[in-house]
C-alpha positions as CSV (number, residue, x, y, z in Angstrom):
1,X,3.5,-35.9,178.7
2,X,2.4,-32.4,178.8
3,X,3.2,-32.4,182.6
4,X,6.9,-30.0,183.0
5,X,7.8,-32.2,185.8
6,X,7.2,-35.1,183.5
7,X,9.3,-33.5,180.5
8,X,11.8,-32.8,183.0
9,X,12.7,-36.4,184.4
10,X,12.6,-37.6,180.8
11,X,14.8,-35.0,179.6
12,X,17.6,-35.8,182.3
13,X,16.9,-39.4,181.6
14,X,20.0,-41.0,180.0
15,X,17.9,-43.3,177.7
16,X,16.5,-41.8,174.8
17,X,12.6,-41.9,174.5
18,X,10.0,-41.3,172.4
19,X,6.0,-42.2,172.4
20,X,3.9,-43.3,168.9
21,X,0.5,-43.0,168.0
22,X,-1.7,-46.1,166.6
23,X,0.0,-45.2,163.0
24,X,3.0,-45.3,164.6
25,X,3.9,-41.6,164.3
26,X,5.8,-39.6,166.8
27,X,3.7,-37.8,169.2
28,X,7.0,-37.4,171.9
29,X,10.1,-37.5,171.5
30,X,12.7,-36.8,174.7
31,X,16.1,-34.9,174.2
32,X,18.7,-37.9,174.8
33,X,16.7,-39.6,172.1
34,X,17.4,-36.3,169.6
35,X,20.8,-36.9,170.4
36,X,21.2,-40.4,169.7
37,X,19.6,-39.9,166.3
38,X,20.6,-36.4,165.0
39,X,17.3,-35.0,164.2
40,X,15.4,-32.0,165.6
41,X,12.2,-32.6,167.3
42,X,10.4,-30.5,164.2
43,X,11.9,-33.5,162.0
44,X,10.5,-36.1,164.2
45,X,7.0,-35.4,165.5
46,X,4.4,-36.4,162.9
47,X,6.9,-38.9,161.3
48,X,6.6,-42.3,160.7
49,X,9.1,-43.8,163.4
50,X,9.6,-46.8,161.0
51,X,10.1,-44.8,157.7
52,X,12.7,-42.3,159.8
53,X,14.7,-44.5,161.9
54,X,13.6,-48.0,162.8
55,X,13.6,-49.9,159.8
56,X,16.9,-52.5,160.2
57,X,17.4,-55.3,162.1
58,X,20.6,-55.6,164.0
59,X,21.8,-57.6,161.1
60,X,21.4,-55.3,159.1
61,X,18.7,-56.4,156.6
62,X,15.8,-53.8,156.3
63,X,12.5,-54.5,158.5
64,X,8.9,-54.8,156.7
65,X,6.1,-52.6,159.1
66,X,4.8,-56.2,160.0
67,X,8.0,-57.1,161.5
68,X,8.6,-54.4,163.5
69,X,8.7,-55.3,166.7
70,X,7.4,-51.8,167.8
71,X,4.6,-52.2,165.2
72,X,4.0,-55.5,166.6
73,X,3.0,-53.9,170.1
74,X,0.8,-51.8,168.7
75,X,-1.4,-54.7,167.1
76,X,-1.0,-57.1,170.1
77,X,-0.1,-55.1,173.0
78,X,3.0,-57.3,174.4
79,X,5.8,-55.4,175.5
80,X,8.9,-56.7,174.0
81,X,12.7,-55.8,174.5
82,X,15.1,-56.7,172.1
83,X,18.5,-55.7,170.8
84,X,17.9,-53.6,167.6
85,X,19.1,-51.1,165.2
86,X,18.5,-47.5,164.9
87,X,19.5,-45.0,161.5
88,X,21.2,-42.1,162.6
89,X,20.1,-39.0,160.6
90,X,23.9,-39.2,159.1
91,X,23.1,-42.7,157.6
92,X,25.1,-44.5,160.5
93,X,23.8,-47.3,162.4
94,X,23.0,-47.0,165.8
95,X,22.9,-50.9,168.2
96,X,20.7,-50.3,170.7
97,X,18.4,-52.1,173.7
98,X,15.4,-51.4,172.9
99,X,11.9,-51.3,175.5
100,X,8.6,-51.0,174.1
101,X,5.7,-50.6,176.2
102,X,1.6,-50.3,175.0
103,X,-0.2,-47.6,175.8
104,X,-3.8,-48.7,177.0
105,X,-6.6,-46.7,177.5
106,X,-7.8,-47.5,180.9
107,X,-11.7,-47.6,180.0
108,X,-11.5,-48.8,177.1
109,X,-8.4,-51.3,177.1
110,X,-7.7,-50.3,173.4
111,X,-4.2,-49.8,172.9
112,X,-3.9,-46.0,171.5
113,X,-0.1,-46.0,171.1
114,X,3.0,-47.1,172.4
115,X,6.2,-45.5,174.4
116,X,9.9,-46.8,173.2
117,X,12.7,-46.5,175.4
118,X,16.2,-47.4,173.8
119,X,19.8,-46.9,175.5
120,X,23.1,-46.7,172.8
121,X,24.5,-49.8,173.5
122,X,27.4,-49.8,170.3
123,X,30.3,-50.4,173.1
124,X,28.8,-53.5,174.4
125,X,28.1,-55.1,171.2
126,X,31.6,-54.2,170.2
127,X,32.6,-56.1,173.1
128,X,30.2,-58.9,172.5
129,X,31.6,-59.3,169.2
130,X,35.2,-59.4,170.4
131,X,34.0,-62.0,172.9
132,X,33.4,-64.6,169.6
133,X,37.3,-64.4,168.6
134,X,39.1,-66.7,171.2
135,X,42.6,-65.0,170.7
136,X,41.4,-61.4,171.4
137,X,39.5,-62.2,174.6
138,X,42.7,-62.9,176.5
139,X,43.6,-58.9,176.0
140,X,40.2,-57.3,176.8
141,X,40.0,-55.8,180.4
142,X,35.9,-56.5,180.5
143,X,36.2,-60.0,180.2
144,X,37.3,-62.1,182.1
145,X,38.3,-66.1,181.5
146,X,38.1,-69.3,182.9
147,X,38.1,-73.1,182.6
148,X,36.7,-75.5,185.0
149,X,37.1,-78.7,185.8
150,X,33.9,-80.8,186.0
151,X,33.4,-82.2,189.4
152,X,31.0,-81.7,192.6
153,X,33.4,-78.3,194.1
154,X,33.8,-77.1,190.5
155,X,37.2,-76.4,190.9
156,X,38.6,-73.5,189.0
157,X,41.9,-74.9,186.8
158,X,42.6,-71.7,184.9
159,X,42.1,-67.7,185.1
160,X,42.7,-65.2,183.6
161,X,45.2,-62.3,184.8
162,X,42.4,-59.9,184.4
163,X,40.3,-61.2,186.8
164,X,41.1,-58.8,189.6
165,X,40.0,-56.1,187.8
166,X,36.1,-57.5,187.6
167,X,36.0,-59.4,190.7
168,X,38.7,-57.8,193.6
169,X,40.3,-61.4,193.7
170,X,43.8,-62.1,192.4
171,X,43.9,-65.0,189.8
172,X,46.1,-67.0,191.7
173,X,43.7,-66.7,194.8
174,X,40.8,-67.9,193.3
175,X,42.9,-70.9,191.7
176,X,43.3,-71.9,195.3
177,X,41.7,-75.3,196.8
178,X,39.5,-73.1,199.0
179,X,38.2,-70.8,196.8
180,X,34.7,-71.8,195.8
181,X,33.2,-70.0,192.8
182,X,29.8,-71.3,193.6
183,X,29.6,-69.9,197.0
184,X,29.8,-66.2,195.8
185,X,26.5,-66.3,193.3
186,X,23.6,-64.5,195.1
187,X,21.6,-66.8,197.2
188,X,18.5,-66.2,195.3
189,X,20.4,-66.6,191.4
190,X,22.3,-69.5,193.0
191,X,20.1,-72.9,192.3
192,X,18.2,-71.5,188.6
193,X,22.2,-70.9,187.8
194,X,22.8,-74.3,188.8
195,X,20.5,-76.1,187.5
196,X,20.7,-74.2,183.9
197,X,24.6,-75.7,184.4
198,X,23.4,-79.3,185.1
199,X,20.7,-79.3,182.4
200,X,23.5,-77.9,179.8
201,X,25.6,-80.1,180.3
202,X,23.1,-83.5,180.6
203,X,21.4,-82.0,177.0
204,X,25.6,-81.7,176.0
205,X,25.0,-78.5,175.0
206,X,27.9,-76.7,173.6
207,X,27.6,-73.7,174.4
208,X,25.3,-71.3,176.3
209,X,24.9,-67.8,178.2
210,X,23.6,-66.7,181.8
211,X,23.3,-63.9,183.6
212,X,23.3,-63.9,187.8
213,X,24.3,-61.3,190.9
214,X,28.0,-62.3,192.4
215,X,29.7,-60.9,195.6
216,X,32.9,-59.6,194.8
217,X,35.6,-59.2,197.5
218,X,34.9,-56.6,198.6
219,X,31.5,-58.0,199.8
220,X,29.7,-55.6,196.8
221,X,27.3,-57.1,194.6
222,X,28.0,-57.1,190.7
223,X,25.9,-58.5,187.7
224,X,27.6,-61.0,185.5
225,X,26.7,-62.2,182.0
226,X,28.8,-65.7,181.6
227,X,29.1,-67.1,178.0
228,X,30.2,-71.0,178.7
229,X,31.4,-73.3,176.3
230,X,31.9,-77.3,176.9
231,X,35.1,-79.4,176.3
232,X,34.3,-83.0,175.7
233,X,36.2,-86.1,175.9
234,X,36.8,-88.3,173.1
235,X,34.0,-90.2,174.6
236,X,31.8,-87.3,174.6
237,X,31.6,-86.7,178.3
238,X,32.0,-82.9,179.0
239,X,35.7,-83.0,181.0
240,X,35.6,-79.3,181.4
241,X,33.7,-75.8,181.1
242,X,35.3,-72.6,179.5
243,X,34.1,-69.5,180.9
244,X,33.7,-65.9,179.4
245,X,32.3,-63.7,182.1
246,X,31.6,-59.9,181.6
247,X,30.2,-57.2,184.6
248,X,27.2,-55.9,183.1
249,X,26.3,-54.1,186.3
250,X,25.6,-50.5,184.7
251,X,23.0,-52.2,182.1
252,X,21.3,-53.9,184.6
253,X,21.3,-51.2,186.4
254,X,19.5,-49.1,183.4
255,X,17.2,-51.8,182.6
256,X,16.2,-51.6,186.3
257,X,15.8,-47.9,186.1
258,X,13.6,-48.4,183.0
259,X,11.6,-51.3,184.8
260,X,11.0,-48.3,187.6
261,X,10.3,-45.5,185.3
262,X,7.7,-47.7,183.5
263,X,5.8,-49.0,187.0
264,X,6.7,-46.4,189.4
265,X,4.8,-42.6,190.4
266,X,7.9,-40.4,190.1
267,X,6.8,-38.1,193.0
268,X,5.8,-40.3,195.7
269,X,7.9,-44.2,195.0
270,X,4.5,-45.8,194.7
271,X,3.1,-47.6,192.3
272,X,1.6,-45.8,189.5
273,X,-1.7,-46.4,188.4
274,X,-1.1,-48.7,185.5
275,X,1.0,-51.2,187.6
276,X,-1.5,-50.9,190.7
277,X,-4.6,-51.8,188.0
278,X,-2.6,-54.6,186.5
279,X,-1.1,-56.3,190.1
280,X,-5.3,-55.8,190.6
281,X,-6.3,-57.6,187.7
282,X,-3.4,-60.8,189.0
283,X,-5.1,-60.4,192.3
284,X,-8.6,-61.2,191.2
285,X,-7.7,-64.9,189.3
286,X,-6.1,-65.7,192.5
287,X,-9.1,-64.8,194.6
288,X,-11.1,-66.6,192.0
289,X,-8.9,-69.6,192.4
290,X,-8.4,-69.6,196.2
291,X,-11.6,-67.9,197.0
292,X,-9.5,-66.2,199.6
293,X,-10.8,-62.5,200.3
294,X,-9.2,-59.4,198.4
295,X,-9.7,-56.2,200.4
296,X,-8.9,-52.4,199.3
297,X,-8.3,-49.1,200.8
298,X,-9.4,-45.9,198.8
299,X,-7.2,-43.1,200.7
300,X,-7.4,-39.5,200.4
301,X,-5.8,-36.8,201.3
302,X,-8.0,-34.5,203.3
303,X,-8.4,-31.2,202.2
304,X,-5.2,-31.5,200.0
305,X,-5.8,-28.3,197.9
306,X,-5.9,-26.2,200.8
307,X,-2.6,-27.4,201.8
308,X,-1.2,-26.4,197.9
309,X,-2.9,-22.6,198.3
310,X,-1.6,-22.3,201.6
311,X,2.2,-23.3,201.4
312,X,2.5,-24.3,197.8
313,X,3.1,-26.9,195.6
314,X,6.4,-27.9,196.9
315,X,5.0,-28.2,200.0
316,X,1.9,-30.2,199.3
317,X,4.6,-32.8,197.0
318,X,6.3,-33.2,200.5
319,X,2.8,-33.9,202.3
320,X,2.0,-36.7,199.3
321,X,5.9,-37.9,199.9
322,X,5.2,-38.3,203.8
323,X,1.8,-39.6,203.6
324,X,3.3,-42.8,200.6
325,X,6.7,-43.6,203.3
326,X,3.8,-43.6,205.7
327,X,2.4,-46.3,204.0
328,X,5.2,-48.0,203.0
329,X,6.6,-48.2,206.4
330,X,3.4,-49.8,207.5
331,X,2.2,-51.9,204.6
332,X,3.4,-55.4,204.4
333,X,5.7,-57.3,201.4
334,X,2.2,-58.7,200.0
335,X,-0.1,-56.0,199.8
336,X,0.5,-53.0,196.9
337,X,0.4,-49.6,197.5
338,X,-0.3,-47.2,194.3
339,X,-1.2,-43.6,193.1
340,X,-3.9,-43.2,191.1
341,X,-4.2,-39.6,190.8
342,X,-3.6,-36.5,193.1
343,X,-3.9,-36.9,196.4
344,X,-5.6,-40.3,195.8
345,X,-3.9,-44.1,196.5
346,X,-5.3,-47.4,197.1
347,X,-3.9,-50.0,199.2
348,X,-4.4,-53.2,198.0
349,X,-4.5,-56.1,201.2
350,X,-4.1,-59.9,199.2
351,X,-5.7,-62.5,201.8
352,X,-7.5,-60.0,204.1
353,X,-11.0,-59.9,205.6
354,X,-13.5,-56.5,206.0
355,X,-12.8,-56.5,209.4
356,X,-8.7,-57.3,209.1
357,X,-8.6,-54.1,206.4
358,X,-10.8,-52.1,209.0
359,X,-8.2,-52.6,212.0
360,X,-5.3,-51.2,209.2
361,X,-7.3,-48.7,208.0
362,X,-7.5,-46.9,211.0
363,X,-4.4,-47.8,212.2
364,X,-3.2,-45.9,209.3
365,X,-5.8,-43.1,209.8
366,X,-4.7,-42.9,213.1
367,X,-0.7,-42.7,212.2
368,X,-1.4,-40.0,209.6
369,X,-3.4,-37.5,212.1
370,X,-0.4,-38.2,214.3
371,X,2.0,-37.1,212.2
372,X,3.3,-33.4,211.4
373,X,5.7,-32.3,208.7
374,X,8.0,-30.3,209.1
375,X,8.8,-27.1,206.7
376,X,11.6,-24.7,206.7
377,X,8.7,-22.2,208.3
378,X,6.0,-24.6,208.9
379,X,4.7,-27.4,210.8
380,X,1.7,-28.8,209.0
381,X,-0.9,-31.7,210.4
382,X,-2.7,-33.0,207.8
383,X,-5.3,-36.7,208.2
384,X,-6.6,-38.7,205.4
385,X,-9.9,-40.4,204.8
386,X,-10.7,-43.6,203.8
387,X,-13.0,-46.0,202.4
388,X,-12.5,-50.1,202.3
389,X,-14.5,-53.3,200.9
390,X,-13.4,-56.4,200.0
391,X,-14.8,-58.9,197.5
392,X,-15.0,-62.3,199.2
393,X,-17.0,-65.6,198.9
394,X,-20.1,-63.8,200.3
395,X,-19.9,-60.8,198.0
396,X,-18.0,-61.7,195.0
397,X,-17.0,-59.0,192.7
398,X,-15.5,-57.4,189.8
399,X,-12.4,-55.0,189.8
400,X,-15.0,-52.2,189.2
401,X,-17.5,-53.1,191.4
402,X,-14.6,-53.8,194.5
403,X,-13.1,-49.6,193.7
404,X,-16.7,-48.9,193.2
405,X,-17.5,-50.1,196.8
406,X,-14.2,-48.6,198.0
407,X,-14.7,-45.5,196.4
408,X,-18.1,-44.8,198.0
409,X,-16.7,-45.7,201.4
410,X,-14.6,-42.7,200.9
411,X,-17.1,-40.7,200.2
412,X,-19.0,-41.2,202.8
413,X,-16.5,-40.5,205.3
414,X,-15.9,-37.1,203.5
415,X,-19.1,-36.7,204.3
416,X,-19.1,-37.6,208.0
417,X,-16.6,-35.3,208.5
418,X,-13.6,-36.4,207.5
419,X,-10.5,-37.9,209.0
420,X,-12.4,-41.1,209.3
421,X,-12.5,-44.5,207.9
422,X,-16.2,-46.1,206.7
423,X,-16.2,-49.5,205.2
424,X,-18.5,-50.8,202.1
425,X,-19.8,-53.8,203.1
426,X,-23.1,-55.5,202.0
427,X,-23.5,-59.2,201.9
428,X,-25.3,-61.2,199.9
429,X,-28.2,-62.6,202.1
430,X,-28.1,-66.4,202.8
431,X,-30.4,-68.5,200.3
């Protein structure tokens, strides 16, 4: 975290975030998070996190160390999010969504400490609260309310005035014959948001919450969380289905950001090198399964440093910018694309042979050379090398022993001259 560029992006982050050792001390700790909490960062590095802040539940009863949920990474290595409670340095509580995320040492998969993301969220619990207390909900903006009648076009028998305000419709045009509700969940949220419905109601449930992407009038796309509650018949049937729907757009919308901050190379939009080892690790038990071949490209920029002495740094971040849309542009939904250091990436190609990785290699080889970019003052070709293998049923492999074989294919065609692709490739003879 020593890295300004690094300090910077957390800094400007709105989310508060700090990073713990294995005792659970504070080893970072990013301005927002200062903030939120009141301290300096002399009162908070070296502390225990737990002892200074973290130590209530969102109920408000006090935390053990072995409850902590933070402290619970840090033994197993899940990453958790949960709603919490923070201690301001004023004594005043502090709801927050809290993200906690293990720090593992890549050689020796200990975990050596953890990094805790939180966001302030005492407005939307406020609002969450006033959601319990029937008579109040009519008056809050945010929410918005309505009752349907159970039948196959889930006709909508009641809404609120507010409605407009969340979704662009007019209450009275949505109680119209034609107005489907249904229709306007995102495709892919649609069914799961269905089916969560049906099963609800064929468990009678009395209540219960989701969370799915609707199209508003306007054709945008909003999140919603939806709090439901059942009305049953004397009989017991469930007659109708009281809805309490919220826009919770801007925390998806942070959680998002989060998701990308925690998985993402800031610099270039590809994946960073923890993400790219993990989606490598999936790959392999599916290779294992399937027995379907797993090939990698080991790319590098050639002669990248030269490029930083000549024009700069802000130069060579545009050439490593280029050079990932590059790929990006030509890589397809399957395969994953990551940085793993510098001027370094690997491209990983699910259900592809030596020879199918080959033909992209140098396709891409080929792109790159062809390529220029274009300065304020300068026009700069640059090419890349590359070296490929694959582990297959022939040659089956570890996750080492595949970026092994990759990563002396690249070497060799730094050797050779550059500019060049050399694939790693030694079956097992036939027994």
């Amino acid at each position: 975290m020593q890295n300004p560029f690094s300090l910077t992006l957390l800094n400007a982050l709105g989310e508060g975030v700090y990073s713990i050792n294995t005792k659970g001390e504070c080893t970072y700790i990013n301005e927002r998070a200062l903030s939120l909490l009141g301290y300096s960062e002399d009162e908070v590095l070296g502390k225990d996190q737990h002892e200074l802040f973290h130590h209530h539940k969102i109920d408000g009863t006090q935390y053990t160390h072995q409850e902590c949920p933070v402290s619970k990474t840090l033994h197993d290595g899940v990453r958790r999010e949960m709603v919490d409670r923070f201690i301001h340095k004023n004594g005043d509580y502090i709801d927050v969504r809290v993200h906690v995320t293990p720090i593992i040492d890549e050689q020796t998969k200990q975990i050596t400490g953890a990094v805790v993301a939180f966001s302030d969220i005492r407005e939307y619990v406020k609002t969450e609260n006033q959601l319990r207390a029937e008579h109040d909900l009519f008056n809050q903006g945010p929410v918005a309310i309505f009752i349907w009648e159970v039948s196959n076009e889930w006709p909508i028998c009641f809404a609120s005035s507010n409605v407009i305000n969340i979704f662009g419709y007019a209450a009275e045009d949505m109680l119209k014959p034609d107005f489907h509700y249904t229709h306007h969940i995102h495709p892919d949220d649609f069914v799961k948001t269905m089916v969560d419905v049906r099963l609800n109601m064929a468990q009678s449930k009395p209540k219960w919450e989701q969370a799915y992407r609707f199209y508003k009038a306007d054709g945008s796309l909003i999140w919603l969380h939806h709090y439901t509650s059942a009305e049953f018949s004397n009989s017991g049937k469930i007659t109708r289905l009281l809805g309490y729907v919220i826009d919770v757009t801007n925390q998806k919308n942070m959680e998002a950001e989060l998701i990308r901050a925690a998985t993402i190379d800031t610099l270039t939009g590809a994946l960073n090198r923890g993400e790219l080892m993990k989606r490598l690790e999936s790959e392999f038990v599916r290779v294992k399964r399937s027995a379907k071949p797993l090939s990698v490209l080991m790319i590098d920029i050639d002669h990248f440093k030269t490029i930083n002495d000549t024009y700069g740094h802000a130069v060579g971040d545009e050439a490593l910018k280029q050079f990932s849309q590059i790929v990006q542009n030509l890589k397809r939904e399957s395969d994953s694309f990551g940085r793993i250091g510098g001027e370094e990436f690997i491209l990983m190609l699910p259900e592809t042979s030596i020879e199918g990785a080959q033909i992209v290699a140098e396709k891409l080889c080929r792109v790159v050379s062809q390529n220029r970019l274009v300065t304020k003052t300068e026009t700069i070709q640059y090419t890349v090398s590359i070296g490929v293998a694959v582990c297959d049923k022939q040659l089956p492999k570890t996750v080492d022993e595949l970026l092994h074989d990759a990563d002396m294919g690249l070497y060799q065609a730094k050797e050779m001259g550059r500019n060049r692709v050399v694939t790693y490739y030694h079956p097992q003879p036939a027994i």
